[in-house]
N, CA and C atoms as a LAMMPS dump frame, in Angstrom:
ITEM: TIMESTEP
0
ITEM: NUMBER OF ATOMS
270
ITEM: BOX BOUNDS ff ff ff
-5.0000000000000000e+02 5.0000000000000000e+02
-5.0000000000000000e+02 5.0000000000000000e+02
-5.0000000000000000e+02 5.0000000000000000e+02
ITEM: ATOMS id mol type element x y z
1 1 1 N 334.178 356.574 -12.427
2 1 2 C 333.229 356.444 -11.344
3 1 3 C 331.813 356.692 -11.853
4 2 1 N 331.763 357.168 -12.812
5 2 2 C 330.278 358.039 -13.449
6 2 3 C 329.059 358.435 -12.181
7 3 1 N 328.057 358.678 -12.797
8 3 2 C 327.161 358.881 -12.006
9 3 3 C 326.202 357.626 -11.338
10 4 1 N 325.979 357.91 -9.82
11 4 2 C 325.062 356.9 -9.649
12 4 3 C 323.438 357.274 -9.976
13 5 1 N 322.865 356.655 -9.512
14 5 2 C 321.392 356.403 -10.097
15 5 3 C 320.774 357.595 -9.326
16 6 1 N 321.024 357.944 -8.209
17 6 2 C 320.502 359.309 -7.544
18 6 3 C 321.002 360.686 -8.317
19 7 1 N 322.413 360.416 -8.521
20 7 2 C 322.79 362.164 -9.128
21 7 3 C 322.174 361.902 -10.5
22 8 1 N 322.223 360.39 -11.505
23 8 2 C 322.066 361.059 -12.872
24 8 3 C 320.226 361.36 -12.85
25 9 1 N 319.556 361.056 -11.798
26 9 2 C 318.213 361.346 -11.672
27 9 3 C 317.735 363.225 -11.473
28 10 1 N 319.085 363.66 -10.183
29 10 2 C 319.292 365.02 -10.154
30 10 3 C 319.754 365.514 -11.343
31 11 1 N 320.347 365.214 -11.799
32 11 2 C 320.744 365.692 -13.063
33 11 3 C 319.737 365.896 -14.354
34 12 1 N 319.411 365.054 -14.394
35 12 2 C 318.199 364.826 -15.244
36 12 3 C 317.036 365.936 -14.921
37 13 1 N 316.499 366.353 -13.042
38 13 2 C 315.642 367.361 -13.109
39 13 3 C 316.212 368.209 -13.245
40 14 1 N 317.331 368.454 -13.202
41 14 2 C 318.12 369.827 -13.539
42 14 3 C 317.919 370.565 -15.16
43 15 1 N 318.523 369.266 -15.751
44 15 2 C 318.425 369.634 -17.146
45 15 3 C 317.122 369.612 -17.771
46 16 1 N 315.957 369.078 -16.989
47 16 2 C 314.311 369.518 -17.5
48 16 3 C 314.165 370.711 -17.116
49 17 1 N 314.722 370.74 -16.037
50 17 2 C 314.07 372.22 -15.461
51 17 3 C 314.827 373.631 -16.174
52 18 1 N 316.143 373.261 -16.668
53 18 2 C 316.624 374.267 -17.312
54 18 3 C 315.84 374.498 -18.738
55 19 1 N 315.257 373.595 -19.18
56 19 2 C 314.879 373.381 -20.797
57 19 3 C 313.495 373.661 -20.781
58 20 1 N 312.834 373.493 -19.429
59 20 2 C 311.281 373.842 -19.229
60 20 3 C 310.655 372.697 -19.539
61 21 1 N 311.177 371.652 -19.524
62 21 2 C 310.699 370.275 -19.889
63 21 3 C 309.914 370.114 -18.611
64 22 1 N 308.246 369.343 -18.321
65 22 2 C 307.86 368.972 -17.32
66 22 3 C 306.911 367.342 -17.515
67 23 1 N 307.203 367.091 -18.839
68 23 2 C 306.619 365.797 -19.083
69 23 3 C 307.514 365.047 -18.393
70 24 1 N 307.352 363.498 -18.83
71 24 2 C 308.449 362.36 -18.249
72 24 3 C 308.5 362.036 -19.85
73 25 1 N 307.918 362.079 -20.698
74 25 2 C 308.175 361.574 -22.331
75 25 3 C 309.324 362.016 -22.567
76 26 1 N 310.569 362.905 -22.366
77 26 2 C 311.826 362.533 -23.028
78 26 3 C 312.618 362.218 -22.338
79 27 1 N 312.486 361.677 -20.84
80 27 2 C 313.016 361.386 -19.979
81 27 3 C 314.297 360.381 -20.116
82 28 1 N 314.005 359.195 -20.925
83 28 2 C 315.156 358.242 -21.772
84 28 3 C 315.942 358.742 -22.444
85 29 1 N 315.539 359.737 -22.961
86 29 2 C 316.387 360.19 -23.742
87 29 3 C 317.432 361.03 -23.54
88 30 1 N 317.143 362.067 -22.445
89 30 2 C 317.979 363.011 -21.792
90 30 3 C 318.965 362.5 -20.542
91 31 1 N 318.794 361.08 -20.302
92 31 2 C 319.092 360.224 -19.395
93 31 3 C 320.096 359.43 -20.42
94 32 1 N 319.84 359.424 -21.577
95 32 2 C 321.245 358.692 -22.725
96 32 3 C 321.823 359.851 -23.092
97 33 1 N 321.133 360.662 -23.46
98 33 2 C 322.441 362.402 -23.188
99 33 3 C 323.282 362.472 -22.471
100 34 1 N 322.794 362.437 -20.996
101 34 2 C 323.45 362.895 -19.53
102 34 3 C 324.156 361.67 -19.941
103 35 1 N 324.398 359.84 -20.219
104 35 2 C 325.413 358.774 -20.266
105 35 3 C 326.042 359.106 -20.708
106 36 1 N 326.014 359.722 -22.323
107 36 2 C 326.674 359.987 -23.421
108 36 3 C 327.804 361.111 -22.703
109 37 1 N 327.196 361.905 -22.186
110 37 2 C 328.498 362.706 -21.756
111 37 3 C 329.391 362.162 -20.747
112 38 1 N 329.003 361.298 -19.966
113 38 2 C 329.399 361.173 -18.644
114 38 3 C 330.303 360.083 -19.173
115 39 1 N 330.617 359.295 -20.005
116 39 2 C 331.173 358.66 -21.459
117 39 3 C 331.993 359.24 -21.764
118 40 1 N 331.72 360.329 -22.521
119 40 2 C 332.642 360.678 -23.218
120 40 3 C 333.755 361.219 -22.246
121 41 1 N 333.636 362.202 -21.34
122 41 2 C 334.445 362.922 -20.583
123 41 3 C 334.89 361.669 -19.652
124 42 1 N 334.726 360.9 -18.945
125 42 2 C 335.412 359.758 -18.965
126 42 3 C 337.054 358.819 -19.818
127 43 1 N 335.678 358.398 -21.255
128 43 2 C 337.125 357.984 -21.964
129 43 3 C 337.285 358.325 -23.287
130 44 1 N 337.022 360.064 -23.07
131 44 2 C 337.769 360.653 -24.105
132 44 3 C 338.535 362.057 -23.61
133 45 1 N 338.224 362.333 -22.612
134 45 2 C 339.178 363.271 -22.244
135 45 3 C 339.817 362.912 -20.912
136 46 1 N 339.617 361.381 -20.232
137 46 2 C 340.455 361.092 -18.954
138 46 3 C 339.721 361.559 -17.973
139 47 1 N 338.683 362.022 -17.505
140 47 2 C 338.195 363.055 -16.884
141 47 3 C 337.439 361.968 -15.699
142 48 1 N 337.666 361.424 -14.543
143 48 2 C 337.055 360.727 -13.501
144 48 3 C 336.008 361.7 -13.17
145 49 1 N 334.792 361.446 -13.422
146 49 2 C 333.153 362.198 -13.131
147 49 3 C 333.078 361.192 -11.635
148 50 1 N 333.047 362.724 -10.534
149 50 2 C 332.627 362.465 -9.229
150 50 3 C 331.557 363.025 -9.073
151 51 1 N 330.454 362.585 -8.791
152 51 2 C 328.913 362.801 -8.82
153 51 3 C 328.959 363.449 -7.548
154 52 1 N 329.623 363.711 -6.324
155 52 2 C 329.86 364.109 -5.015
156 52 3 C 330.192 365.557 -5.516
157 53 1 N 331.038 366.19 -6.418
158 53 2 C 331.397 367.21 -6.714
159 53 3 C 330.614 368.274 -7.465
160 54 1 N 330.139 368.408 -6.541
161 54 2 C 328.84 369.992 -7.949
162 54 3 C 329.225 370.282 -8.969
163 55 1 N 330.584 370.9 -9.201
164 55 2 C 331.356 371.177 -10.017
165 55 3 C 330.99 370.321 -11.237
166 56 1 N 331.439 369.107 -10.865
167 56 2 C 331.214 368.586 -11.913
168 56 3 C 330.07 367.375 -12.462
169 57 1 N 328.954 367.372 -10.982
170 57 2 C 327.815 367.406 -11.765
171 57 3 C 327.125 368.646 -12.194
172 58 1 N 327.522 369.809 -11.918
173 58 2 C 327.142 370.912 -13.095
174 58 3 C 327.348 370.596 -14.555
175 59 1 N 328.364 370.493 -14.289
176 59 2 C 328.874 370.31 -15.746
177 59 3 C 328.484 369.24 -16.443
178 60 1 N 328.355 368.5 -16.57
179 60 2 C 327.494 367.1 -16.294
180 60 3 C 326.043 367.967 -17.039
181 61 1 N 325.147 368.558 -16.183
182 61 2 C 323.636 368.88 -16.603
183 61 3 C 324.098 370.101 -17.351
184 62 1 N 324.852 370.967 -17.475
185 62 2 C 325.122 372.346 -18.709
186 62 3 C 325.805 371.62 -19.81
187 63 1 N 326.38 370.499 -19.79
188 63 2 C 326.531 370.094 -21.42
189 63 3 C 326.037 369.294 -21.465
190 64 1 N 325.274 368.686 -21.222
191 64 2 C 323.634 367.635 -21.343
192 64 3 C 322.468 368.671 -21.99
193 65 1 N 322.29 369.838 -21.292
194 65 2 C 321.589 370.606 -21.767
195 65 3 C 321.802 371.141 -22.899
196 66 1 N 323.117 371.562 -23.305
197 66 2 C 323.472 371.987 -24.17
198 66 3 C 323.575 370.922 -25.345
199 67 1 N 323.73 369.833 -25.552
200 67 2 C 323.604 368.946 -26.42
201 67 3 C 322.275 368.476 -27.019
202 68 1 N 321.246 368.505 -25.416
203 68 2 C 320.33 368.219 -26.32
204 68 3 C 319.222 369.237 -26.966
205 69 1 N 319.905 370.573 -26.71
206 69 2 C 319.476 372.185 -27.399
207 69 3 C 319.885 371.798 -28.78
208 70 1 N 321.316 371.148 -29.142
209 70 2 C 322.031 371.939 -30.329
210 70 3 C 322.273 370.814 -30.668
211 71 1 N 321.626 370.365 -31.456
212 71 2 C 321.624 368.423 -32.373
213 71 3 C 322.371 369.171 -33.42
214 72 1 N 323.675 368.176 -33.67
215 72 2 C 324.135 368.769 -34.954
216 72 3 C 325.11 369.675 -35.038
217 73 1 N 325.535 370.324 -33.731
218 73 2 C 326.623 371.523 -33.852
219 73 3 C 327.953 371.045 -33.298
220 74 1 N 328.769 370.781 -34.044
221 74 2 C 330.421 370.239 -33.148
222 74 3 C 331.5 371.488 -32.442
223 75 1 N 330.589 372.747 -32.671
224 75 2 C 331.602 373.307 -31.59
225 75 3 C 330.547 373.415 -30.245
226 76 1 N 331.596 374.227 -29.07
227 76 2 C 330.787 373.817 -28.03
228 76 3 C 331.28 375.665 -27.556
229 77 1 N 330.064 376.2 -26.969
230 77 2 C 330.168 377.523 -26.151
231 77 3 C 331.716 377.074 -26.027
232 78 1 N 331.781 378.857 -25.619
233 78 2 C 333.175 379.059 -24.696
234 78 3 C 333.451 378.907 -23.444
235 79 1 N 332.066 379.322 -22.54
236 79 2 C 332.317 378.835 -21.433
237 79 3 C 332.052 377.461 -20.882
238 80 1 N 331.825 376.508 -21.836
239 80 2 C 331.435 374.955 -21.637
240 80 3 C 332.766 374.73 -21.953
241 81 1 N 333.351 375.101 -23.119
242 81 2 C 335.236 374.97 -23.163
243 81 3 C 335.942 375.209 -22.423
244 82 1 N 335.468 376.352 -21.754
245 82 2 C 336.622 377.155 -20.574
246 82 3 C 336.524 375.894 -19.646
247 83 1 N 335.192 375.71 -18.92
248 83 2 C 335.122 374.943 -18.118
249 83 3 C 335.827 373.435 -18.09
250 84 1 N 335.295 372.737 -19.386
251 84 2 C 335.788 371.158 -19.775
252 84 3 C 337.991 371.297 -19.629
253 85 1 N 338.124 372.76 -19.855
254 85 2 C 339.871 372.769 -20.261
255 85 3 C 340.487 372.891 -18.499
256 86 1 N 339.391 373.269 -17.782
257 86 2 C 339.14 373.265 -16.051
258 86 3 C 339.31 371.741 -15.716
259 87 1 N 338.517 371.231 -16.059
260 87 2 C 338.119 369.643 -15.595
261 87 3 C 339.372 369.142 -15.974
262 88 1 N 340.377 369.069 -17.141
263 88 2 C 341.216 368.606 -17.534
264 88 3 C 342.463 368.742 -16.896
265 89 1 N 342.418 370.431 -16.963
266 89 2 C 344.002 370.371 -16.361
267 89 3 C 343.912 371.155 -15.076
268 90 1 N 342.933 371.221 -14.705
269 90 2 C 342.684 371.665 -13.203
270 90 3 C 342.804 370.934 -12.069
């Protein structure tokens, strides 16, 4: 289902506002972050992203944020794990 054009926009001020971002200059970019995940958890972990569900547009903008903090790191927090092992078999 991914996100529509309203949540990945919420999403997007979410994850500026968590990062202290207030330009619009990385705006594309954090907007191919927020795809990239909404992608991956899709069709790599099965995971149907309902943009209706906080839950999991939280999750959605805390590992958006977190990805585009940590260029380069393949593990992921514990509680971004705890959560994603939630989304899965929850």
């Amino acid at each position: 289902m991914a996100l529509n054009e309203e949540k990945e926009k919420t999403c997007l001020k979410l994850v500026k506002s968590r990062l202290g971002i207030t330009q619009n200059i990385r705006d594309e970019y954090i907007t191919d972050i927020i795809r990239g995940v909404v992608s991956d958890l899709e069709n790599r972990n099965g995971i149907v992203i309902d943009g209706d569900d906080f839950g999991h547009l939280m999750f959605v903008c805390d590992y958006s944020e977190y990805r585009y903090s940590n260029v380069g790191i393949s593990a992921i927090p514990r509680h971004l794990e705890m959560r994603l092992h939630d989304l899965i078999y929850g």
